[in-house]
N, C-alpha and C positions, 0 to 999 in steps of 0.2 A: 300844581298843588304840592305842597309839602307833605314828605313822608308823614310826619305828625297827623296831620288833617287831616287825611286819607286813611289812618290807623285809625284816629277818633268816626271820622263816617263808618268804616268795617267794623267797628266797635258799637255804634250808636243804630247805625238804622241797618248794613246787611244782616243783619244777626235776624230783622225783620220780612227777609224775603219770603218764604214760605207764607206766611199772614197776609203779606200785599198781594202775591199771587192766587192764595186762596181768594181773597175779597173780588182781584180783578174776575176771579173765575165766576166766582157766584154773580158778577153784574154782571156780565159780558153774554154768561153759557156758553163760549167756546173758547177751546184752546187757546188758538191762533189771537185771534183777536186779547183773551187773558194776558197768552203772553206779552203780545205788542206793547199792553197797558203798562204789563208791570216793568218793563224796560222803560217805557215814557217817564213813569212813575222815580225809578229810580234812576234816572237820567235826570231830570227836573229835582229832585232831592237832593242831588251828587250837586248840581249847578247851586242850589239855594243854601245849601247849608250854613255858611255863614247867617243865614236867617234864624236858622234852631238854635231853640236856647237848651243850651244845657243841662240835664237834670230834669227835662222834663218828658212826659210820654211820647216816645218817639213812633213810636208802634203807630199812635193817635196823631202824630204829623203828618206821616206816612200814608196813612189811610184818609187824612183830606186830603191831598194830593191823588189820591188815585182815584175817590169821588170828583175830585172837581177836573179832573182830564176824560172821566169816564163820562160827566156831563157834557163838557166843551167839545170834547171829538168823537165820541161814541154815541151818544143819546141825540144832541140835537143835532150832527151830521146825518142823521138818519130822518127819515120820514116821522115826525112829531102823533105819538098815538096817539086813539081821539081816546079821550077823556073823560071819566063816567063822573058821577056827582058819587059822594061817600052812602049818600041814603039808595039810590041806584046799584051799587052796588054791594048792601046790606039786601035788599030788596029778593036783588038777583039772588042771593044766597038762604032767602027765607026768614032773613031776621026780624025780631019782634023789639018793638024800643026795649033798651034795657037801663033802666036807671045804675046811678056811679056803683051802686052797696049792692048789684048781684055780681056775685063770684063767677069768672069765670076758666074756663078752664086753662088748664099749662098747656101749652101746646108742646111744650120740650121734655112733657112725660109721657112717651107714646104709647106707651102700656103695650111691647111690642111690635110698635110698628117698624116696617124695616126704613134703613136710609135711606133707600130710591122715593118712596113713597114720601118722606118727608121733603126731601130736595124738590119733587115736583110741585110738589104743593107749595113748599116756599119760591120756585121758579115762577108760580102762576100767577102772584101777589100784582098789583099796580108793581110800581117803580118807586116811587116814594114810601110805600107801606114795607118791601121788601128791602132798600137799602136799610132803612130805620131800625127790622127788625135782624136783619144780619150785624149792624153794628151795634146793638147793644143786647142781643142773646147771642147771638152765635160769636163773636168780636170781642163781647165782655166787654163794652167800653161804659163807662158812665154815661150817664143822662147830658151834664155838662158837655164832655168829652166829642159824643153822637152830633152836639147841636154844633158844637164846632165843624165839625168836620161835614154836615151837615146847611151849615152856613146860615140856621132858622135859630127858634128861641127853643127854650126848654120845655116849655110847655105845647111847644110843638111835636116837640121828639115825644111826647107822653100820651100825645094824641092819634097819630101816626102807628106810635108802640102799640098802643090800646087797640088800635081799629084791625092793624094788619097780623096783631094776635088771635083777634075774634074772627077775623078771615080763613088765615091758616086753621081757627079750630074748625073752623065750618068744613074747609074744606076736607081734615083728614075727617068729620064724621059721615062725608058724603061718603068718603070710601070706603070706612066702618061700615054701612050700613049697606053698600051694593054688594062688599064679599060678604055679609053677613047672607044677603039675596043669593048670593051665587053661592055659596055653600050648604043652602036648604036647598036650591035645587039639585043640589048633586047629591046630597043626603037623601034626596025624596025618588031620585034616579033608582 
């Protein structure tokens, strides 16, 4: 590799290590394995680069590379989870149909909530709902951007975004609503 090329990668994508490791961390939840990824991730980057174009989001290269290794060697080398249907899962959480025009809540305005609380909640998501909604709230990425690195349409990533938004919100009012139980009892103590 020519010094050139290897300045332009330090330039282009290491600048991105922190974001690919964060990502590997949030899919992985552990270190170990985080780490392994983002080494795969920027070893396969380092190898393809001649593929990257120039001038374009590299951040968002980067990040389909470490989904689609986190797919291939992490997700189906493991034992395949069984898989709930989306109404099943609405169900489980107590939800009522909700037509396109009801408002629903931010999940990323927690009125308070602490970080552990929100990382678990975002940890508990399916797999598809939580990648989706890590790269395009937490990642910042566009809708376009998601679907690529994503490898579906846009209107998927909208769908996904949607459902695993309405998850997350469920789930932090489950725990709204237990410490709110657990703090009348000790109020009432």
């Amino acid at each position: 590799m020519t010094d050139e090329r290897r300045a332009r990668f330090d330039a282009e994508a290491v600048v991105h290590l922190r974001a690919v490791y964060a990502a590997a961390y949030r899919l992985t939840r552990d270190v170990d394995r985080a780490r392994d990824l983002t080494q795969d991730t920027m070893l396969r980057a380092f190898r393809a680069f001649d593929t990257f174009t120039p001038g374009t989001n590299a951040r968002a290269w980067l990040l389909k590379i470490v989904y689609g290794l986190f797919v291939n060697q992490y997700h189906h080398d493991r034992r395949t989870p069984a898989t709930q249907s989306i109404e099943a899962l609405e169900m489980q959480h107590g939800f009522e149909p909700v037509s396109p025009a009801t408002p629903m809540p931010d999940p990323w305005q927690p009125d308070g909530w602490s970080e552990p609380v929100v990382r678990e909640a975002l940890d508990a998501l399916p797999e598809e709902f939580r990648a989706t909604v890590l790269l395009v709230d937490v990642e910042e990425l566009s809708y376009e951007e998601a679907a690529g690195v994503l490898d579906c349409a846009v209107g998927t990533v909208r769908s996904r975004l949607f459902r695993g938004r309405r998850l997350l919100a469920a789930s932090l009012r489950a725990y709204a609503s237990a410490q709110g139980h657990a703090r009348a009892r000790t109020e009432l103590s």
